[in-house]
C-alpha positions as CSV (number, residue, x, y, z in Angstrom):
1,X,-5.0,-6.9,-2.7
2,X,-4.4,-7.2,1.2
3,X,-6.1,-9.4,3.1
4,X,-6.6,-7.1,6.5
5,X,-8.7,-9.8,8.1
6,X,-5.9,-12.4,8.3
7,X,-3.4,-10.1,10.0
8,X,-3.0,-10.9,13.7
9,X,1.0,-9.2,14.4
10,X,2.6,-6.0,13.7
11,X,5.8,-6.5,12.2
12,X,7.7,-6.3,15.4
13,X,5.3,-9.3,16.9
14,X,2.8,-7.1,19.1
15,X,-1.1,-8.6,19.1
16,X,-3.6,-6.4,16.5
17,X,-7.2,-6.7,15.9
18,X,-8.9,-5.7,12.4
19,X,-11.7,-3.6,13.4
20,X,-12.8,-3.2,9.7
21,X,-12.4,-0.2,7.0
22,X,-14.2,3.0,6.6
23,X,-14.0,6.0,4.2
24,X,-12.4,9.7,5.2
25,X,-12.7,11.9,2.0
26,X,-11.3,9.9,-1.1
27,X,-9.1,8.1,1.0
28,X,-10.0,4.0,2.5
29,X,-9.0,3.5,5.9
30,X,-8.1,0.0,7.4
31,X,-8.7,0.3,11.1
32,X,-6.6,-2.1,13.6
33,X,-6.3,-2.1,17.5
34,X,-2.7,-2.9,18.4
35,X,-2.2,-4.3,21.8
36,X,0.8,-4.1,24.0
37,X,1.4,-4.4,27.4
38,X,0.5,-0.8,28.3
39,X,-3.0,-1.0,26.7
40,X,-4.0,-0.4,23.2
41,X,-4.0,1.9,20.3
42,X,-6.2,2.2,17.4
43,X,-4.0,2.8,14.4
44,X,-5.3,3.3,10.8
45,X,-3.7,2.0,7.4
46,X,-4.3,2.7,3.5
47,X,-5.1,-0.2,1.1
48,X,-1.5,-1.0,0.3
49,X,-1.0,-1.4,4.1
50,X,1.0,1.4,5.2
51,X,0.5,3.3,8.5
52,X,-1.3,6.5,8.1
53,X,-2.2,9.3,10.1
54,X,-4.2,12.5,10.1
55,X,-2.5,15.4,9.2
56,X,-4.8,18.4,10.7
57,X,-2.3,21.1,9.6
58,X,-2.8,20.1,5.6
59,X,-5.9,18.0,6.2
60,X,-5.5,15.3,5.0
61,X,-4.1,11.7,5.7
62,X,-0.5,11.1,5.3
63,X,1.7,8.4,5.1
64,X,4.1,7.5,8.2
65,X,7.4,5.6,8.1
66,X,7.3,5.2,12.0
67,X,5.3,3.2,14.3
68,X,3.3,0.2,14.3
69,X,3.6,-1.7,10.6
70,X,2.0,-4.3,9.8
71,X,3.2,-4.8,6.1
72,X,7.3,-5.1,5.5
73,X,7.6,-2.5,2.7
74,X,8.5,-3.4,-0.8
75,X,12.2,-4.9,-1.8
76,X,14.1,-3.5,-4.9
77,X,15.4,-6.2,-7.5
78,X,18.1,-5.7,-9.7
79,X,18.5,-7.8,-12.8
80,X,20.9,-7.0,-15.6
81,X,21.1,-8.0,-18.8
82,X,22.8,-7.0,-22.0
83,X,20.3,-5.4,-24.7
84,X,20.3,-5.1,-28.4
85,X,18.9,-2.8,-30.6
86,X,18.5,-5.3,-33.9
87,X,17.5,-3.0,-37.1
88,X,15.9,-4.6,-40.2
89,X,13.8,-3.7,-43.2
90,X,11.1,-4.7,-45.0
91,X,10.3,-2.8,-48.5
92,X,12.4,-0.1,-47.7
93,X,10.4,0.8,-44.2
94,X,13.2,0.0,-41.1
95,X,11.9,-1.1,-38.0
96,X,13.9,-2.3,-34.6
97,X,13.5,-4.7,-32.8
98,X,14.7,-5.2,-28.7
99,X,16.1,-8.2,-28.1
100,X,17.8,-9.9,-24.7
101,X,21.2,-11.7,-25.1
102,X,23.5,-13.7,-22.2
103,X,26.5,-12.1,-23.1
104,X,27.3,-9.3,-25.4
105,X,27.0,-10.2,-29.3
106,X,27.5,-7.5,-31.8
107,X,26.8,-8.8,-35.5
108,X,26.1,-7.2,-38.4
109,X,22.4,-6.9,-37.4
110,X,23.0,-5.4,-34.3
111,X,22.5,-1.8,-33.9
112,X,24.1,-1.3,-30.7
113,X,24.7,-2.8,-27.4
114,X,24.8,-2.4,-23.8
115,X,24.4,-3.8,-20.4
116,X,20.8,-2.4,-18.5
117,X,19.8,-2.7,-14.9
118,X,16.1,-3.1,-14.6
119,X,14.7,-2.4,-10.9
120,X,11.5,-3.6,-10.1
121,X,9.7,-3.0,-6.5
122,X,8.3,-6.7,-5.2
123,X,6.4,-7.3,-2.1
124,X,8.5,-8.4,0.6
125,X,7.3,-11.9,2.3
């Protein structure tokens, strides 16, 4: 969960105030005033801290990629590892097991074989 309260800087270093959350439909909005040299803007973000705006042609709040952020979005991570499918049996019922190795291993227990990429989305610090 985002702490709103303790965020003081867009991401590009410009001065913003939490001016607290509301509700619009099913949708939570996070309420900041951004402040720049010109004067300020009051700019509204959902609870996983991306900008939003309100769409008045569908009606409804949408997500924008532009403006004022004040949460870096997500980083992809890639890890690899080789993967076995291990088969064994006990009174006659198989069952297989998933197993991670270092390198590839192929004995007589091993089903098959192969290198995975996994990619997970992490919050970027």
């Amino acid at each position: 969960m985002i702490d709103f309260t303790k965020i003081t800087k867009t991401l590009v270093g410009l001065d913003c105030y939490y001016l607290g959350q509301r509700i619009s439909g099913d949708q939570v909005l996070h309420r900041f005033a951004v402040v720049n040299p010109a004067g300020e803007k009051f700019v509204y973000y959902n609870d996983q801290g991306q900008r939003i705006d309100y769409a008045s042609g569908i009606g409804k709040w949408v997500v924008r990629n532009d403006g004022h952020q004040i949460i870096a979005p997500p980083k992809i991570v890639e890890v690899t590892r080789w993967v076995a499918l291990q088969g064994s049996t006990f009174d006659g019922d198989g069952y297989h097991v998933a197993c991670y190795l270092e390198a590839p291993l192929k004995d007589s227990f091993c089903l098959d074989v192969k290198q995975h990429t996994f990619r997970f989305e992490v919050p970027n610090e």
